[in-house]
ROTORKE-976910 format. One line per field, with one value per residue: z, x, y of N, C-alpha, C in turn. Coordinates in nm, 2 decimals, always signed. Atoms other than C-alpha are relative to their C-alpha. Layout:
<zalums>
nw: c(Z/...);
nu: c(X/...);
nv: c(Y/...);
caw: c(Z/...);
cau: c(X/...);
cav: c(Y/...);
cw: c(Z/...);
cu: c(X/...);
cv: c(Y/...);
</zalums>
This chain:
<zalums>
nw: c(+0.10/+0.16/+0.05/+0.13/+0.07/+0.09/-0.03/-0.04/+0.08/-0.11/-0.03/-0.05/-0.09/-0.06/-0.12/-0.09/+0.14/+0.05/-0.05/-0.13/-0.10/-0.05/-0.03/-0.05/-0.14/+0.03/-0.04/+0.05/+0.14/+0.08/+0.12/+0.03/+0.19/+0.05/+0.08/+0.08/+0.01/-0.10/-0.01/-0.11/-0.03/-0.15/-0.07/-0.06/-0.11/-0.06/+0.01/+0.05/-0.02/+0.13/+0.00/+0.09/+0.02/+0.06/+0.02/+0.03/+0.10/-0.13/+0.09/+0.00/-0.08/+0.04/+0.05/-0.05/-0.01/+0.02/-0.03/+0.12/+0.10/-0.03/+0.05/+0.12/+0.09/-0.06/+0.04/-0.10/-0.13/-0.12/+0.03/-0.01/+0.09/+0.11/-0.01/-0.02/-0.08/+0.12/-0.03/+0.04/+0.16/+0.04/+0.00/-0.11/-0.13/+0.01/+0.08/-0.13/+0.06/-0.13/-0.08/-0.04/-0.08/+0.12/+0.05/-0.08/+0.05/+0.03/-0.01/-0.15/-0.06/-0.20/-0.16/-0.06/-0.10/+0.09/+0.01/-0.13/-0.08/+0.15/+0.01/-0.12/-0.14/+0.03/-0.11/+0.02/+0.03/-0.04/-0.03/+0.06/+0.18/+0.12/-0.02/-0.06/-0.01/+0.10/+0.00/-0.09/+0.08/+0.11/-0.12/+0.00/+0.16/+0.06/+0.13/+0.03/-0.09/+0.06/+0.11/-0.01/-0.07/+0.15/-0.02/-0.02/+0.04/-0.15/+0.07/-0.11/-0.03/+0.10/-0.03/+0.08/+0.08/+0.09/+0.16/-0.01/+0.04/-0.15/-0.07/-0.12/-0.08/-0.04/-0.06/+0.05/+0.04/+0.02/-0.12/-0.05/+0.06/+0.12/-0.01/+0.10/+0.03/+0.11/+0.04/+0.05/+0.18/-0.01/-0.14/+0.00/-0.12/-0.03/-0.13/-0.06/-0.13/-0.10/-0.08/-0.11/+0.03/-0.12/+0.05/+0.13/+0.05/+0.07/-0.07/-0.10/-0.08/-0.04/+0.09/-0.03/+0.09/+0.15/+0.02/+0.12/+0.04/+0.17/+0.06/+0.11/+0.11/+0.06/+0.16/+0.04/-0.07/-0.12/+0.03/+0.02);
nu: c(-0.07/+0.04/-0.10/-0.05/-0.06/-0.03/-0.15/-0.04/-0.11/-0.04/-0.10/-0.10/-0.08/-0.01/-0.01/-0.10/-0.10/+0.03/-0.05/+0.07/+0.13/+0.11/+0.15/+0.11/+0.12/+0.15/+0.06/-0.09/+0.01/-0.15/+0.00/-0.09/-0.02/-0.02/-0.14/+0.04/-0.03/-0.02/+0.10/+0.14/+0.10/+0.13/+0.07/+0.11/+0.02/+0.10/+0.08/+0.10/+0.00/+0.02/-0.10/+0.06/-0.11/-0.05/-0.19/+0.00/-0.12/-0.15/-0.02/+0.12/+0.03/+0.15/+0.06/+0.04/+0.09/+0.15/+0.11/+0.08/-0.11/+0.04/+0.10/+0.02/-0.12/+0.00/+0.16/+0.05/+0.00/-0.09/-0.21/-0.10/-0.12/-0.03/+0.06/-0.08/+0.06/-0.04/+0.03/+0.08/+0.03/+0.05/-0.16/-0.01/-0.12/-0.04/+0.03/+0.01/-0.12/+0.02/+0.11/+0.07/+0.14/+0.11/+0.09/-0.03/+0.14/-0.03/+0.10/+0.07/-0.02/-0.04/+0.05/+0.05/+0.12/+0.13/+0.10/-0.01/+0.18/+0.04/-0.01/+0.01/+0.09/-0.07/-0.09/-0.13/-0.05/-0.15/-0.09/-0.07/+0.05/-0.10/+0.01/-0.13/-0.12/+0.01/-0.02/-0.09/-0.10/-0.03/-0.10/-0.17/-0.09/+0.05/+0.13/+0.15/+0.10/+0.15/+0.01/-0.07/+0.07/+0.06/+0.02/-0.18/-0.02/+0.05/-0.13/+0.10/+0.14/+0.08/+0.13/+0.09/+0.06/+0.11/+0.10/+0.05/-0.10/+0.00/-0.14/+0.04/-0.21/-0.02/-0.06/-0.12/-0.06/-0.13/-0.04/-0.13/-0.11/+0.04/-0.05/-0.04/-0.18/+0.02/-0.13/+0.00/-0.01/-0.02/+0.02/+0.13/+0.05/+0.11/+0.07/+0.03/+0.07/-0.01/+0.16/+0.08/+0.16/+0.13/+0.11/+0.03/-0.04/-0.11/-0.07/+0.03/+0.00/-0.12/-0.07/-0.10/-0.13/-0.10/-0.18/-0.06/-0.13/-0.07/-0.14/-0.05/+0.01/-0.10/+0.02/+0.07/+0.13/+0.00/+0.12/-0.01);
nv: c(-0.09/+0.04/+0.10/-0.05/+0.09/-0.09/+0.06/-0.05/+0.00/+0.03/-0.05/+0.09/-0.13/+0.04/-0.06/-0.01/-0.06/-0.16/-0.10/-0.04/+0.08/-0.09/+0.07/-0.12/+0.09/-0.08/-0.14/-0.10/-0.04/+0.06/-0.05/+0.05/+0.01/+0.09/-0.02/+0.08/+0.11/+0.05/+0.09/-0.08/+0.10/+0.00/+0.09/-0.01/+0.09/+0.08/+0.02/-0.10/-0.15/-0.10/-0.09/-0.06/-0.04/-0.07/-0.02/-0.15/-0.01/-0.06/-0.14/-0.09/+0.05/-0.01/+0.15/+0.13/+0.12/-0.01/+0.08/-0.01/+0.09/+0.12/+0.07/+0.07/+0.04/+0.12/+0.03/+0.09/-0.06/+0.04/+0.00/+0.09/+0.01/-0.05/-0.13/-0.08/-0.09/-0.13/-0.12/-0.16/-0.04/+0.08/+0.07/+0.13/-0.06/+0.12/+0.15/+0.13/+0.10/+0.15/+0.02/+0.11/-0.03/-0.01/-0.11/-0.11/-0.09/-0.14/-0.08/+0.01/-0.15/+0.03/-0.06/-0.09/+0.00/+0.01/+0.10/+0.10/-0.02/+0.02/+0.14/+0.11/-0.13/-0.13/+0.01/+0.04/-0.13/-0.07/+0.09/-0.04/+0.00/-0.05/-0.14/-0.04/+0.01/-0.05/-0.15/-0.01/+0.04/-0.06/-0.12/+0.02/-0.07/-0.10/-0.01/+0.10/-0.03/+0.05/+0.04/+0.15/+0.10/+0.06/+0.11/+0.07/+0.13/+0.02/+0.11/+0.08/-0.04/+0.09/-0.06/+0.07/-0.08/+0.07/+0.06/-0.12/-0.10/-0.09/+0.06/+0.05/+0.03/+0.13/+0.06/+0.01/+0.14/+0.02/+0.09/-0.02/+0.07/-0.01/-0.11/-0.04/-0.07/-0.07/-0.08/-0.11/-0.02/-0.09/-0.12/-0.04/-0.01/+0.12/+0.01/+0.09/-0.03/+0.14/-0.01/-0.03/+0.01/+0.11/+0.05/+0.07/+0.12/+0.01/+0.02/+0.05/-0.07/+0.04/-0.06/+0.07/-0.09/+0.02/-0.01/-0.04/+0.05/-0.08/+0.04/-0.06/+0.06/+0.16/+0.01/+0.05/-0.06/+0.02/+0.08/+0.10);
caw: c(+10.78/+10.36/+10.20/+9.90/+9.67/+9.47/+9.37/+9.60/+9.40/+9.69/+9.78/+9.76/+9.96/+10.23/+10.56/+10.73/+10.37/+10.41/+10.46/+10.66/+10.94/+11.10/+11.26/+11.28/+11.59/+11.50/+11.45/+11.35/+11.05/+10.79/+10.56/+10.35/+10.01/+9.80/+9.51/+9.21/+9.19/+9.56/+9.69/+9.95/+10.18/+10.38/+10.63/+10.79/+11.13/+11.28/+11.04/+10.83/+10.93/+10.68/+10.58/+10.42/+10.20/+9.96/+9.70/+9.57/+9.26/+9.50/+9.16/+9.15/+9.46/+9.27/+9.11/+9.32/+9.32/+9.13/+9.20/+8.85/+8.62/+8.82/+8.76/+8.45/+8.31/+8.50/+8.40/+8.73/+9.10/+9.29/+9.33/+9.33/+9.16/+8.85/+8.94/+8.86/+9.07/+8.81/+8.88/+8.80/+8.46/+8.43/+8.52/+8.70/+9.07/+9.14/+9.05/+9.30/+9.23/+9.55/+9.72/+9.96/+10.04/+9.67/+9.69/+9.79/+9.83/+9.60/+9.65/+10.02/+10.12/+10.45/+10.79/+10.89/+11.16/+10.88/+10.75/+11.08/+11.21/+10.85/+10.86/+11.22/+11.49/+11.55/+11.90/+11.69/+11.59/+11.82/+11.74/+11.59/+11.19/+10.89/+10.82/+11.09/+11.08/+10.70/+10.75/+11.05/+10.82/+10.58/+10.83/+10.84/+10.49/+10.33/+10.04/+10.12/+10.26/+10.25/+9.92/+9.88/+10.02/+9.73/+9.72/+9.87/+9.85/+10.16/+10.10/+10.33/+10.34/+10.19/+10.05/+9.82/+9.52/+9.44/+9.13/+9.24/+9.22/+9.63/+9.89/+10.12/+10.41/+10.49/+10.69/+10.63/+10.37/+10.45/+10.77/+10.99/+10.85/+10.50/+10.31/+9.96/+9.78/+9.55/+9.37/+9.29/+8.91/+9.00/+9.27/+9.50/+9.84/+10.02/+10.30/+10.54/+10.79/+10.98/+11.05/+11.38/+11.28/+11.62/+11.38/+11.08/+11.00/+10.79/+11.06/+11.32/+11.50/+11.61/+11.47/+11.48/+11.38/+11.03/+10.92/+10.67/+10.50/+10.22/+9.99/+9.77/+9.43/+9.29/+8.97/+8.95/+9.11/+9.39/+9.30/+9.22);
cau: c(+7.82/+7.74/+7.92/+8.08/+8.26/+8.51/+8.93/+9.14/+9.50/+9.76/+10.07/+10.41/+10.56/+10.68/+10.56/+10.95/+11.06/+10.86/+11.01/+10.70/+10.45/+10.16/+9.86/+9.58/+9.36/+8.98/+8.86/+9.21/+9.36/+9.68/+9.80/+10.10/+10.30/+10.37/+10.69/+10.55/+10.60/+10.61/+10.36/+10.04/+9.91/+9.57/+9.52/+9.20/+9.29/+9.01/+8.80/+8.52/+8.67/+8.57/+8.90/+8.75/+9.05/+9.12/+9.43/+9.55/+9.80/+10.13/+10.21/+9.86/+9.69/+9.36/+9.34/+9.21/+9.04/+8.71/+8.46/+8.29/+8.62/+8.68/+8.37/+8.31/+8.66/+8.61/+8.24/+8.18/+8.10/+8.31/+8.73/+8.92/+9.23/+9.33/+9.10/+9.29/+9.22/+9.18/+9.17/+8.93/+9.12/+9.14/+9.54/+9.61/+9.74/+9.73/+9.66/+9.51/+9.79/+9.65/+9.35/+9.20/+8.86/+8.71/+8.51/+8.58/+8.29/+8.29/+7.98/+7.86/+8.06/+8.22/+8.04/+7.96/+7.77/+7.51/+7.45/+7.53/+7.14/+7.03/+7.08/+7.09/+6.91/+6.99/+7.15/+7.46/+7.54/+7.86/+8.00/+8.32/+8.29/+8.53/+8.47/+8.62/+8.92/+8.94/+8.95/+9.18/+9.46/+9.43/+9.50/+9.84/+9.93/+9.92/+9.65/+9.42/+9.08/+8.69/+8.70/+8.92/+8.69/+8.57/+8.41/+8.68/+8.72/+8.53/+8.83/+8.66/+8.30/+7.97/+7.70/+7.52/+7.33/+6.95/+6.74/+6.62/+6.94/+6.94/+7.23/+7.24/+7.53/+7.51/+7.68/+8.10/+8.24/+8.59/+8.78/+9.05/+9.36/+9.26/+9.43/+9.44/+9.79/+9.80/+10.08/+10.14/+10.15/+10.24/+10.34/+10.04/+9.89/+9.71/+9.46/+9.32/+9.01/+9.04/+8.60/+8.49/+8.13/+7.91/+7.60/+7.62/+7.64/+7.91/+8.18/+7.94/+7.91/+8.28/+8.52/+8.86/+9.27/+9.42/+9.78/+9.94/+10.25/+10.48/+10.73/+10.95/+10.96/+11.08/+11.02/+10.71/+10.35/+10.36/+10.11/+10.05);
cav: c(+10.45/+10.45/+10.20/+10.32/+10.11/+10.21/+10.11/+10.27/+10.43/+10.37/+10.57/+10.44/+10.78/+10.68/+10.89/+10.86/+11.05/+11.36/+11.67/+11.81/+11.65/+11.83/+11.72/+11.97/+11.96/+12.02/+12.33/+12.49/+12.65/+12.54/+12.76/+12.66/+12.71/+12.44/+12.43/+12.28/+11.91/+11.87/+11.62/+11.73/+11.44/+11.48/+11.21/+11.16/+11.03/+10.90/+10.90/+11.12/+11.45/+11.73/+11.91/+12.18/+12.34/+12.62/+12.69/+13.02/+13.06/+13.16/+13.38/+13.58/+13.52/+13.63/+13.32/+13.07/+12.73/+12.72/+12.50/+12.56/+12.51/+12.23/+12.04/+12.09/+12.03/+11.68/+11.63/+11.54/+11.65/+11.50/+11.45/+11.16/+11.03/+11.18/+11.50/+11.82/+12.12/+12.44/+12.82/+13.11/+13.15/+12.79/+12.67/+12.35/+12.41/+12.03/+11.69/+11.39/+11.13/+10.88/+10.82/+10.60/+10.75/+10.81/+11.08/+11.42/+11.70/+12.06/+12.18/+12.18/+12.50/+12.56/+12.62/+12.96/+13.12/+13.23/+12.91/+12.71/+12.91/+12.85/+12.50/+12.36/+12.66/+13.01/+12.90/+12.77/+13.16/+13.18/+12.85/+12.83/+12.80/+12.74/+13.07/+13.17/+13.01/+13.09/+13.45/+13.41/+13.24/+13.46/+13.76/+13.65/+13.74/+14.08/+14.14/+13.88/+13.97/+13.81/+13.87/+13.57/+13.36/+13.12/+12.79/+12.52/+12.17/+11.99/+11.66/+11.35/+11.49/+11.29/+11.53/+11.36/+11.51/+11.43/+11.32/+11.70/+11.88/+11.96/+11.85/+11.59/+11.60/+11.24/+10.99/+11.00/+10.71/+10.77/+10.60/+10.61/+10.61/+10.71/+10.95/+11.20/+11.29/+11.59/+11.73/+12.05/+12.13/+12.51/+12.76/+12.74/+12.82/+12.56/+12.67/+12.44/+12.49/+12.15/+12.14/+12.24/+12.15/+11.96/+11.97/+11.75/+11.38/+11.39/+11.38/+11.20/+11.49/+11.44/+11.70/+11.51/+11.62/+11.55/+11.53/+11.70/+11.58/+11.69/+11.54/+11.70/+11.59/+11.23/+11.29/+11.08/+11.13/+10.91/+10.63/+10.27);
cw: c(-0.14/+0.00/-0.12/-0.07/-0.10/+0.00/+0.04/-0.11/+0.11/-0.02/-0.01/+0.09/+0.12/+0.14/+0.06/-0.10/-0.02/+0.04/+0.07/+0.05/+0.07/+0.02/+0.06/+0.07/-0.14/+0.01/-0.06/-0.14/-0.09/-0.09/-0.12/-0.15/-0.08/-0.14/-0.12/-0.02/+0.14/+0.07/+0.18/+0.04/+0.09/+0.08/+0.11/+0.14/+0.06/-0.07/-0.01/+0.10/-0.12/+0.06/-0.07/-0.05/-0.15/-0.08/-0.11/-0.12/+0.08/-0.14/-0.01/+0.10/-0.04/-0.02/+0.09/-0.06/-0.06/-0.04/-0.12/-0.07/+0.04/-0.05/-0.14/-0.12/+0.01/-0.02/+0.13/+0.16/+0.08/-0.01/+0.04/-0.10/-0.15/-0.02/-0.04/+0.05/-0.11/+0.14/-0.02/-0.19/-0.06/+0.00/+0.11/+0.13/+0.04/-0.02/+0.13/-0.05/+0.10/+0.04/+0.01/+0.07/-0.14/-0.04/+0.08/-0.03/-0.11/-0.02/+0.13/+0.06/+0.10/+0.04/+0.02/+0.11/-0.07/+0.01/+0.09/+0.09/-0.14/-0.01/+0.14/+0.09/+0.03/+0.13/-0.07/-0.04/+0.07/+0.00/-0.07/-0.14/-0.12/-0.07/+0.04/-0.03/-0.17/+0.01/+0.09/-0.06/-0.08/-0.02/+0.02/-0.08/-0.10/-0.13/-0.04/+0.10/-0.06/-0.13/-0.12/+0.02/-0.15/+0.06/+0.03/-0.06/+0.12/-0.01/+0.16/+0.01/-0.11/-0.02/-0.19/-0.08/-0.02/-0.07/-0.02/-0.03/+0.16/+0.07/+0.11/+0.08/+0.08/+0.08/-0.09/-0.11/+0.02/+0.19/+0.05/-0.07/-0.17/-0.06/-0.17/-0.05/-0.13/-0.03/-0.12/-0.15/-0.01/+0.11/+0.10/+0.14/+0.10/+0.13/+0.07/+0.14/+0.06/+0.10/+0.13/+0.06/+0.11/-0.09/-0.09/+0.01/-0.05/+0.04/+0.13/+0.11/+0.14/-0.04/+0.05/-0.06/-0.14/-0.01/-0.18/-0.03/-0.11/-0.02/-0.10/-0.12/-0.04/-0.13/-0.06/+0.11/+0.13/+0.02/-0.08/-0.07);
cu: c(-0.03/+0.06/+0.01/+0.08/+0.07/+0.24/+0.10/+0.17/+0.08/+0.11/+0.14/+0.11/-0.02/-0.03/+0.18/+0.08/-0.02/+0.07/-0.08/-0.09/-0.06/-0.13/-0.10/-0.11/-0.17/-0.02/+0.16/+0.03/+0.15/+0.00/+0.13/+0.06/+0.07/+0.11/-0.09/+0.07/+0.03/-0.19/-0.08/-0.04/-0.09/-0.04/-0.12/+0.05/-0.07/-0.13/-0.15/-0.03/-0.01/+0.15/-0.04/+0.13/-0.03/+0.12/-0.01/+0.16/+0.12/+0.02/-0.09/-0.10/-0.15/-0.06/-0.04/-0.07/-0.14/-0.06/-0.02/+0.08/+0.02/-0.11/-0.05/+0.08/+0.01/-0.11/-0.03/+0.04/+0.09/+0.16/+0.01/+0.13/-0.02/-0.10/+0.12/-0.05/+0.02/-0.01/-0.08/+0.04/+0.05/+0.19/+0.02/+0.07/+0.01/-0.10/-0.08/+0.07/-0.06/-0.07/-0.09/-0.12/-0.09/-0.07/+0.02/-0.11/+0.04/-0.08/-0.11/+0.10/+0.08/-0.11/+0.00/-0.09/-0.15/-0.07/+0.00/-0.21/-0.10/-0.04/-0.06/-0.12/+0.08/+0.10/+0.14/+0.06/+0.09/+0.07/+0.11/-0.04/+0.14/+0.04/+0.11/+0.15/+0.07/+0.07/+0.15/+0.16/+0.07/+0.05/+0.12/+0.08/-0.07/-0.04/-0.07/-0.11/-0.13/+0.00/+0.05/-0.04/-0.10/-0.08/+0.12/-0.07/-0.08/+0.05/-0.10/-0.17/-0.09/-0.10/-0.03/-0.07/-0.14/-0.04/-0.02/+0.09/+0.03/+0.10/-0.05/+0.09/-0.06/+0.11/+0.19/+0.00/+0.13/+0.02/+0.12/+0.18/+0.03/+0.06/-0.04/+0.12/-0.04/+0.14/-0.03/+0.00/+0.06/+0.02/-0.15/-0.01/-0.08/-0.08/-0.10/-0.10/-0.05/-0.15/-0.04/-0.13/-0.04/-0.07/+0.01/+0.10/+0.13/+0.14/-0.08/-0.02/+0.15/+0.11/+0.15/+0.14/+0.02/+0.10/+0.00/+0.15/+0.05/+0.09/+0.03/+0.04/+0.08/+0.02/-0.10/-0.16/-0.06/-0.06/+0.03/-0.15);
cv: c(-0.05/-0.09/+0.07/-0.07/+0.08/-0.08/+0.10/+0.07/+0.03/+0.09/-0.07/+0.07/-0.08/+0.13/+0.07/+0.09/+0.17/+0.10/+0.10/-0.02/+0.10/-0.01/+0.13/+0.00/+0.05/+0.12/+0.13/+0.01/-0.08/+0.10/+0.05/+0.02/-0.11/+0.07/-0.07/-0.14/-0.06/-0.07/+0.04/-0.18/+0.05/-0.09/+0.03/-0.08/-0.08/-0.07/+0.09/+0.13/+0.06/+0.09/+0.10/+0.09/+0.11/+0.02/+0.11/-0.06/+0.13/+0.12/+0.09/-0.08/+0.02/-0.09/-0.13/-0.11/+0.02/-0.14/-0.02/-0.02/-0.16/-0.16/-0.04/+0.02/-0.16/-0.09/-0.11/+0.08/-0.01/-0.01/-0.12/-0.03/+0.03/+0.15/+0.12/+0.15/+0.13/+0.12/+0.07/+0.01/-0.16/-0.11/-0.11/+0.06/-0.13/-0.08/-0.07/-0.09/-0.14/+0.05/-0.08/+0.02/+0.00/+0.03/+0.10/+0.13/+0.13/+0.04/+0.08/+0.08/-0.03/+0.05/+0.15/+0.04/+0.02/-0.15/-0.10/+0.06/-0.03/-0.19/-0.09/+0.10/+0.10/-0.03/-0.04/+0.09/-0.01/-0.12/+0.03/-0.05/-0.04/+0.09/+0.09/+0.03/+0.03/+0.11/+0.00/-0.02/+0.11/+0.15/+0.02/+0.03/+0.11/-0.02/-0.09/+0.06/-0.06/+0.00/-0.09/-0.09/-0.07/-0.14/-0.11/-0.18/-0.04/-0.21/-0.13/+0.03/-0.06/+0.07/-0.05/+0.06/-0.07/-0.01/+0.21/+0.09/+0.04/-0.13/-0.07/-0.02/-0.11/-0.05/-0.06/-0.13/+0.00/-0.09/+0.03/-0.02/+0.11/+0.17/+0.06/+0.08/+0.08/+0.04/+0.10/+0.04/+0.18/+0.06/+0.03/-0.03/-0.08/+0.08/-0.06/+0.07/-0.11/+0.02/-0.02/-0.02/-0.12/-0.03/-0.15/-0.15/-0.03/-0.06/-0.08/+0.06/+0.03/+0.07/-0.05/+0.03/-0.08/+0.05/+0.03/-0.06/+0.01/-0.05/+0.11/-0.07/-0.12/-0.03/-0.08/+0.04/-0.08/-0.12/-0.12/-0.03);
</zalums>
C-alpha cells in the first residue's frame, strides 16, 4: 500500500452519541438529508473502499457539489480537514471538521459501464457501476433526473496526478477503521454510491461496506 504521511485531526464524537448508524454493503446506494450543523461521519471499514459521494442544496436541489468551485476556492486537488465543500453558485454545504485518512479524491469520477469498457475491457459492460446506483437513489425523489448527475467526491480513493496533468488510480492510503467528519453548514442532501468497482487498485480489487453516522449539533465542530 502508498504510504502517505500526513497529521491526522481526530474526532472527539463519540459513536454511542449518534443519533444515526448505518453500514453500507458494497455496491449499494445512501441517500440522506442533513440539518445544518449536524455532523456526517464516513467510516472506511476495512479499509480503501471508494465512497464515491455527491451533495445537493436540500433548498435548491439544482445546486449541487462542484468539483471546480471546490478546488479552486481550496487551491488544491484534494480534501482533507478544513476543506469546505462549495456549490455550482459557490455556498458552503459542509466543512471536513476530522479526518484520519488525508486525502480524499475530486477528480477521478465515478464508475460507469461507459468508462468501466473504456478503462478496463468491454466484457465489464454489465457490471454493476456507481452510476447505477446513483441514478437508482435518485429515482426515489421527485425532480431529480441524470441531469443531476455532477462530479462527486470519491472520499478514501488514491488517484494521483502527474507532472503531465493525467490520472493515476493507485494503490489505497487509507485503512481499516479510518474515518472523515463533515458538518453541514446548510440544508443539504448527501448521496452515497458505496463502489462496487472489481477493476481498480484503489480498493484492492475488493469492494467492502462503510458506516455512516450522524450527530446532531453540539455547538462545536467535533475535532481535536
Amino acid at each position: 500500500m502508498t504510504t502517505y504521511s500526513f497529521e491526522p485531526a481526530l474526532s472527539v464524537l463519540n459513536p454511542d452519541d449518534a443519533v444515526y448508524d448505518k453500514t453500507i454493503p458494497a455496491g449499494e446506494g445512501w441517500l440522506h438529508d442533513l440539518l445544518p450543523g449536524q455532523i456526517l461521519r464516513i467510516v472506511d471499514l476495512e479499509g480503501n473502499q471508494a465512497v464515491d459521494t455527491l451533495l445537493y442544496s436540500a433548498e435548491d436541489p439544482g445546486d449541487h457539489y462542484s468539483a471546480i468551485r471546490t478546488i479552486a476556492n481550496q487551491r488544491n486537488l484534494y480534501l482533507t480537514t478544513g476543506s469546505v465543500l462549495l456549490t455550482e453558485s459557490g455556498r458552503g454545504l459542509m466543512k471536513i471538521t476530522a479526518d484520519t485518512c488525508g486525502r480524499h479524491d475530486t477528480i477521478g469520477g465515478a464508475c460507469s459501464a461507459q468508462s468501466n469498457t473504456v478503462r478496463y475491457s468491454h466484457d465489464t459492460l454489465p457490471m454493476h457501476n456507481c452510476r447505477d446506483t446513483f441514478m437508482l437513489m435518485l429515482s426515489s425523489r421527485s425532480g431529480y433526473s441524470k441531469r443531476d448527475l455532477a462530479p462527486n467526491v470519491n472520499f478514501f480513493m488514491n488517484v494521483p496526478v502527474t507532472p503531465e496533468g493525467e490520472l493515476t488510480f493507485a494503490d489505497g492510503i487509507s485503512g481499516p477503521g479510518r474515518y472523515v467528519e463533515m458538518t453541514a453548514l446548510a440544508p443539504v442532501t448527501v448521496l452515497i454510491s458505496n463502489c462496487p468497482q472489481l477493476n481498480n487498485p484503489c480498493n484492492a480489487y475488493n469492494p467492502t461496506p462503510a458506516q455512516v453516522l450522524i450527530w446532531d449539533s453540539k455547538g462545536g465542530e467535533g475535532h481535536v
